[in-house]
C-alpha positions as CSV (number, residue, x, y, z in Angstrom):
1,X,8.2,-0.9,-22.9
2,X,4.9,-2.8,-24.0
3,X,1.9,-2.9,-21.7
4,X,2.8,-6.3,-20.8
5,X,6.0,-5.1,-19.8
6,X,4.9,-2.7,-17.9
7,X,2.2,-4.8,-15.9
8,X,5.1,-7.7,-15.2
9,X,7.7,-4.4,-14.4
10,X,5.5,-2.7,-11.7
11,X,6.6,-3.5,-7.9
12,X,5.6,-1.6,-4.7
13,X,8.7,0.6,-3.8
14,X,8.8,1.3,-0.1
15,X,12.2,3.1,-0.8
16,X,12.8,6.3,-2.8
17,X,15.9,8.4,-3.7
18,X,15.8,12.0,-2.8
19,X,15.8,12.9,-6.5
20,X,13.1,15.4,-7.8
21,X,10.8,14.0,-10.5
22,X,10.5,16.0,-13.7
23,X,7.4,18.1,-14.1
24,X,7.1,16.2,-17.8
25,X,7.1,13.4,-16.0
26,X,4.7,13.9,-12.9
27,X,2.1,15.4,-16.0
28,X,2.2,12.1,-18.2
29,X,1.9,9.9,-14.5
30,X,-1.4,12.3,-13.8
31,X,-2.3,12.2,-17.6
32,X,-2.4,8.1,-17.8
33,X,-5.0,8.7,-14.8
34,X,-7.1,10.9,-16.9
35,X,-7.5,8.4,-19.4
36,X,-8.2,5.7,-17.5
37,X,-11.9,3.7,-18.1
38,X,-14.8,5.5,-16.3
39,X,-18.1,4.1,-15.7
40,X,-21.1,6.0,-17.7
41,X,-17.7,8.3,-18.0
42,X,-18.7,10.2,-14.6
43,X,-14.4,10.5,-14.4
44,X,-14.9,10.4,-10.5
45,X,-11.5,11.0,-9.4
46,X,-10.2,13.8,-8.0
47,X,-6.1,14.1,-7.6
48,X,-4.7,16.3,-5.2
49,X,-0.7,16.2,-5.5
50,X,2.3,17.1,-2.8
51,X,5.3,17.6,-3.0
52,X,7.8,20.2,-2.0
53,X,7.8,21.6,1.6
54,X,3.9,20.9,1.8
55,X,5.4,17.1,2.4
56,X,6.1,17.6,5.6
57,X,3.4,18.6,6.4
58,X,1.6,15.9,5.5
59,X,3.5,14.1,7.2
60,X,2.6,15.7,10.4
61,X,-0.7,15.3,9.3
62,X,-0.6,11.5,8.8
63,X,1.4,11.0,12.0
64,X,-0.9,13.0,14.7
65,X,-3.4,11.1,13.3
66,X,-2.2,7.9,13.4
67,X,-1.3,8.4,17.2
68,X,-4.9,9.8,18.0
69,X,-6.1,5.9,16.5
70,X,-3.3,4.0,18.7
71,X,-4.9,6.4,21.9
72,X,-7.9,5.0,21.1
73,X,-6.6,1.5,21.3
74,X,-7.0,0.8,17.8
75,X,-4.5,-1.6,15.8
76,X,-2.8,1.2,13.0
77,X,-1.2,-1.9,10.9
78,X,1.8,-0.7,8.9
79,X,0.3,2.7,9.2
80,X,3.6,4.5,10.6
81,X,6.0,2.4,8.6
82,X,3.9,4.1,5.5
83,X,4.2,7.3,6.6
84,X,8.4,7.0,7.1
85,X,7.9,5.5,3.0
86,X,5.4,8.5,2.3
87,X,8.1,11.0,4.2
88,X,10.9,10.1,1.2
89,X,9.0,9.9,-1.8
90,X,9.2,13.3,-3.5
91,X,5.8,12.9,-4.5
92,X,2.7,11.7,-3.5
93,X,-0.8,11.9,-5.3
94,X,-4.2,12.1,-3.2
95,X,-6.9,10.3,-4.9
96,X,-10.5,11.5,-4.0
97,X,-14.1,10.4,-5.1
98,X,-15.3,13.1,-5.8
99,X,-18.5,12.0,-5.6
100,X,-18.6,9.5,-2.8
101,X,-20.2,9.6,0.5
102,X,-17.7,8.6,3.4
103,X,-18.4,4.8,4.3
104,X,-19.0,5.4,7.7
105,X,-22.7,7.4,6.4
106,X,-25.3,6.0,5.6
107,X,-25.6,5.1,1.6
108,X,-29.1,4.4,-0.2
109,X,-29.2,1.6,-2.1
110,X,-28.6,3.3,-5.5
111,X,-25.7,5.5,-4.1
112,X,-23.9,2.2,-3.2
113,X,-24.1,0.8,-6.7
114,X,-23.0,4.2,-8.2
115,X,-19.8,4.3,-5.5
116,X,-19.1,0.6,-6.6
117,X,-19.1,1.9,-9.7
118,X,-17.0,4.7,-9.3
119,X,-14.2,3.3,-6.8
120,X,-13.9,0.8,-10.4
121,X,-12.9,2.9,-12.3
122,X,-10.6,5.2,-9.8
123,X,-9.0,1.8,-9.3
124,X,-8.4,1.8,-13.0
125,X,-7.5,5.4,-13.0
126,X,-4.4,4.0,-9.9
127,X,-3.5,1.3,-12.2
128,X,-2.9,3.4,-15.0
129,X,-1.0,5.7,-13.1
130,X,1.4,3.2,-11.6
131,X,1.9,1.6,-15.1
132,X,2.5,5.0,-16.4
133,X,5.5,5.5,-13.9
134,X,7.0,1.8,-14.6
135,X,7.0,3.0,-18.1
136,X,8.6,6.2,-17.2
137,X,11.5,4.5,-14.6
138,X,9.6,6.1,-12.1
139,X,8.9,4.0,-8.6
140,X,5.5,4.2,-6.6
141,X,3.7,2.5,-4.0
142,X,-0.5,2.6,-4.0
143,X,-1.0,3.2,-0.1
144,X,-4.3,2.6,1.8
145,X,-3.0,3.7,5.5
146,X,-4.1,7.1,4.6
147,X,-7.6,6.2,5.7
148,X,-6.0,6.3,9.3
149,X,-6.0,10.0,8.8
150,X,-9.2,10.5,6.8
151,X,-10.9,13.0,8.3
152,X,-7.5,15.3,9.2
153,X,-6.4,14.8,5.4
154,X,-9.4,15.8,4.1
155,X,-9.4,18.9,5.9
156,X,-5.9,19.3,5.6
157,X,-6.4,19.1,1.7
158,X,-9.8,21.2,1.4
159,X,-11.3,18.2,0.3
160,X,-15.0,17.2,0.7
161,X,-15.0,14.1,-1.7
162,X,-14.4,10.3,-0.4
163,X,-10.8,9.9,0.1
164,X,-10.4,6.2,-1.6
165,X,-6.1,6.2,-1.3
166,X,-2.8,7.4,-2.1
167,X,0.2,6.7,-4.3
168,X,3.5,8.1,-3.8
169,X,6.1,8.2,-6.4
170,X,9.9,8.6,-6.6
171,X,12.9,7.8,-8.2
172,X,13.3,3.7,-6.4
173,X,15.9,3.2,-3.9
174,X,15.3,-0.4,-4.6
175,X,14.9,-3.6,-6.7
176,X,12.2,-5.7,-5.4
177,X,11.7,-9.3,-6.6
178,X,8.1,-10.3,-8.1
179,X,5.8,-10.9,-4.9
180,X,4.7,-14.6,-5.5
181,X,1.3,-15.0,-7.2
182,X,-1.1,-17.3,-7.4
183,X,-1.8,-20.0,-10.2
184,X,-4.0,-19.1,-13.2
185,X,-5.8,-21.9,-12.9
186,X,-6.9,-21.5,-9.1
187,X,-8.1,-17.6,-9.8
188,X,-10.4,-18.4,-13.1
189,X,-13.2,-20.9,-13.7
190,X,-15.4,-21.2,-16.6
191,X,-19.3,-20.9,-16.1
């Protein structure tokens, strides 16, 4: 599969098979993050994996948390319908900034620069992850409900970096169609 391929291949899987993954295969997913583009090469990201036993638990973790944010009256999105996706996917892959300051804090000018900056290229480092796992057969789904359960995961992990999202990965349970996209011509202008 060419990387053109892989890029027009790639769908959000929101249902995995029980099947294990291969460690060979979880190492060249976490290897394609390692390589990905890295502003003044500060390689920012931070990947904390689970999988195993430790899954439900993070699933507990991710629940209680999301019920804490309904107490509170607070609209949770398709928060628990991501954790049920989360629950079946054999693996799922923390991704940290390890050097950024939690968004509710207050950021000096030059630290929000650097964390623009940074979050770039950890979204690269997601990207080349999820081509990574089209490539390998592999299904995954980049998840931003986690930071319903910021704070709990971070502790939950042993993690002081900025929690940016998740990706959970597994053999797919489905065959989604493309999600429409939107004309060339109304995304790109010349100058």
């Amino acid at each position: 599969m060419n990387t053109f391929e892989a890029i027009s291949a790639r769908r959000s899987i929101r249902a995995f098979r029980d099947d294990p993954l291969s460690d060979e295969a979880i190492r060249r997913i976490l290897m394609a993050a390692v390589h990905a583009p890295s502003g003044k090469n500060r390689q920012p990201w931070r990947l904390i994996t689970v999988q195993g036993p430790k899954r439900t638990e993070m699933i507990d973790v991710l629940r209680k948390a999301i019920e804490a944010f309904k107490a509170r009256g607070e609209d949770t999105g398709s928060a628990e319908w991501t954790a049920k996706i989360m629950e079946r996917a054999p693996l799922t892959v923390f991704v940290f900034n390890a050097h950024g300051i939690d968004p509710w804090l207050e950021h000096s000018v030059d630290q929000t620069f650097q964390e623009l900056v940074d979050i770039q290229s950890i979204g690269a480092a997601v990207q080349n992850m999820l081509l990574a796992a089209t490539d390998l057969g592999v299904g995954s789904l980049w998840i931003a409900d986690v930071l319903y359960a910021i704070t709990e995961l971070k502790e939950w992990l042993g993690e002081t970096g900025q929690l940016v999202a998740a990706v959970s990965f597994g053999v797919s349970d489905e065959q989604p169609d493309a999600r429409p996209r939107k004309p060339l011509d109304e995304l790109v202008r010349a100058a």
